[in-house]
N, C-alpha and C positions, 0 to 999 in steps of 0.2 A: 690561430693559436691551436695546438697541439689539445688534439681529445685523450684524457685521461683514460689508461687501461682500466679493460677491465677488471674487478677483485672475484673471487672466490670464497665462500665463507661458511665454515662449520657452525650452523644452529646451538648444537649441544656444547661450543666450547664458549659462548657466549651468556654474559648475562641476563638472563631474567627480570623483564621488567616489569612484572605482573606486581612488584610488592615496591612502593616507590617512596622515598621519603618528602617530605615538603623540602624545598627546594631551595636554596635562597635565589633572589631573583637577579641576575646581573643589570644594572640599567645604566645608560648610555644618553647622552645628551649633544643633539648637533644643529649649531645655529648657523643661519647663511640669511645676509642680506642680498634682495633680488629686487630689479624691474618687472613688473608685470608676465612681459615674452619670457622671462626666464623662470617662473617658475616649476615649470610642469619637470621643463629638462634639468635644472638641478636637482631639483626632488629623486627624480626617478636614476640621476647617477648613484647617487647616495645610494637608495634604496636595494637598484641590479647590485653595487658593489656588496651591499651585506649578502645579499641571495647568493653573491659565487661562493660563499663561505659559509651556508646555510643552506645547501642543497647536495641534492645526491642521484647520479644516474636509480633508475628504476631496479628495483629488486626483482628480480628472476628466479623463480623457486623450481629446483630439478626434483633430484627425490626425496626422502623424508632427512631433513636437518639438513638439508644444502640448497644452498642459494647463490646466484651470481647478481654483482651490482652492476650496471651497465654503463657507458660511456656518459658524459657531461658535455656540450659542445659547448665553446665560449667564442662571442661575435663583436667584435668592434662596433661603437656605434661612435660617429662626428656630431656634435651638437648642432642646433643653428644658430642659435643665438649667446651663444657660450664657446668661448676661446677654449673647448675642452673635449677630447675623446676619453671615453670609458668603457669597462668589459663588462658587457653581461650574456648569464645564459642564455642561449640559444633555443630558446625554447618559446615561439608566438603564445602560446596558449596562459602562458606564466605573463609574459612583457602585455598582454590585452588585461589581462587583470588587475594589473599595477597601474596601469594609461589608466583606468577608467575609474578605478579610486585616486587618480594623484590628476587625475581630471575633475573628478567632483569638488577635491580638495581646492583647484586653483578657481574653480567660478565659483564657490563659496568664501572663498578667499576675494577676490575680487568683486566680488559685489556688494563687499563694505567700502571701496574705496581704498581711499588712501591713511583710513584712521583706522584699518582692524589690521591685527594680527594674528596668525596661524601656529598651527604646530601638527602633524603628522606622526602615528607611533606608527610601527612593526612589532607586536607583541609575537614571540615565539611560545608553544608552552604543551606538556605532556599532559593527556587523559588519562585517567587512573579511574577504574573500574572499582566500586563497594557494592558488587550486588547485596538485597534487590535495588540499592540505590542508585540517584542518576551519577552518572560520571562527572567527575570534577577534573576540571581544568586549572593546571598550574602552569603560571608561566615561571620562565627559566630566563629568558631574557627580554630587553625593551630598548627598544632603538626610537628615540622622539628627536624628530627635526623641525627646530622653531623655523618659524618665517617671517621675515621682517620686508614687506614690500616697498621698494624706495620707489620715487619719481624723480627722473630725471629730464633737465629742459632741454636739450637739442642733441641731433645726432652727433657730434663730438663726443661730450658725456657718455652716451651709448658706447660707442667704438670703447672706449678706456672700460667702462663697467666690462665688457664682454670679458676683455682681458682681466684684469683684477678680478673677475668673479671665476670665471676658468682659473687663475692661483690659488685663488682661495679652495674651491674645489677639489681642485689635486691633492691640497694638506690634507682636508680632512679625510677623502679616501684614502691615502698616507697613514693617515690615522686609524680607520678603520680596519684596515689590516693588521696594524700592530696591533689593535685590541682582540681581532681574530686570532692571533698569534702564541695571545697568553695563553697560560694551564688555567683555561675557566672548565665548570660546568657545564657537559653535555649528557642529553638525554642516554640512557645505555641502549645500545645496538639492542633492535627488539627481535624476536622470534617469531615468527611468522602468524601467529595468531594475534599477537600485541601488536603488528605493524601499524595498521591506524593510529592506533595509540598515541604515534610519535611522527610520523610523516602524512602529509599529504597526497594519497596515491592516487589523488582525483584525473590526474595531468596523466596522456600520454607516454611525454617524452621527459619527463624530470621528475623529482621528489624532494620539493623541501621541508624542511620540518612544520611542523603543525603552525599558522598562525594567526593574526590576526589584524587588520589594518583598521583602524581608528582617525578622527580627527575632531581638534577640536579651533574653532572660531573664535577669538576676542573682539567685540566693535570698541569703540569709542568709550563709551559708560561703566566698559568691563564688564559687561555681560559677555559668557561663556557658553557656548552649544555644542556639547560634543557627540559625537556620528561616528556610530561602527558601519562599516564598511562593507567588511569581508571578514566570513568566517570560516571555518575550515571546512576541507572537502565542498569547496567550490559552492557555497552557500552562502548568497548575498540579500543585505536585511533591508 
């Protein structure tokens, strides 16, 4: 796939994000039934497709109020166990961070069996600075993927899930796009002293917005345990 040029962008013709209002929060809601093998690789479709639309080549600062944004690469990946290909950035450092929280998510998920059920957020959300106070964090968006693990009795079954779970998949990425599509709320383009503020410049080779991965566990009884993950600037708890 084709890397997006690069941009060039005036500091001073930009808004200021030092002074920020409360937010409303957009939230989003996406369920998928899966076998056991599948869950890692549907999660993590789901998850690369919001990041192609929640991220941003690296900011490049020349001299005072100018900046360049850099290229985005985006990579094919084939599932194994999912009748399904999908695009995510190109970027290992971003895709290790996501395998490894939608890794905890699935042996946590898995080792209630066949009676617990899951769910996954992507919290996105701006720092806003009250000196001397600490920074508060606002989220602006929230992507939660429930999880519903089936058991299935023989390879037949299997072979048909692969496919119906690959359709099922492509709708809701379908989906995901058109929600990316609408006139919602986004952070204002910050100024180079605010940029943490609003991206994570921890990475390299990309910059998505600030956020935040969660999970939470149901067993059998209805008891609840929910686990943050990951938090911004590559700080995991």
């Amino acid at each position: 796939m084709a890397e997006s040029s690069e941009q060039v962008c005036q500091e001073e013709k930009l808004p200021d994000c030092t002074s920020v209002p409360t937010m409303n929060c957009q939230s989003e809601v996406l369920e998928v039934s899966v076998e056991g093998r599948q869950i890692e690789e549907a999660v993590l479709a789901l998850l690369h497709t919001i990041l192609v639309h929640r991220s941003t080549g690296k900011f490049h600062y020349k001299n005072e109020g100018t900046y360049s944004i850099g290229t985005v690469g985006m990579q094919d990946i084939d599932c194994d166990f999912i009748k399904l290909t999908y695009v995510r950035v190109s970027s290992e450092e971003l895709d290790q961070i996501f395998k490894k929280a939608v890794g905890d998510f699935k042996n946590a998920l898995q080792n209630l069996g066949s009676d617990g059920l899951g769910q996954i957020s992507l919290e996105f959300y701006q720092k806003v600075s009250y000196w001397p106070l600490e920074d508060e964090c606002i989220p602006w968006e929230v992507w939660t993927i429930k999880v519903n693990v089936v058991n299935l009795a023989n390879e037949q079954e299997q072979q048909i899930c692969q496919e119906k779970v690959g359709e099922k998949l492509g709708e809701k990425i379908i989906n995901i796009v058109e929600v990316m599509n609408r006139h919602e709320y986004l952070p204002k383009m910050p100024t180079q002293s605010e940029v943490d503020n609003v991206f994570d410049t921890s990475l390299k080779d990309v910059q998505p917005y600030l956020y935040k991965i969660s999970y939470q566990i149901t067993d059998s009884l209805g008891t609840s345990v929910t686990t943050t993950v990951k938090t911004d600037q590559g700080h995991w708890l």
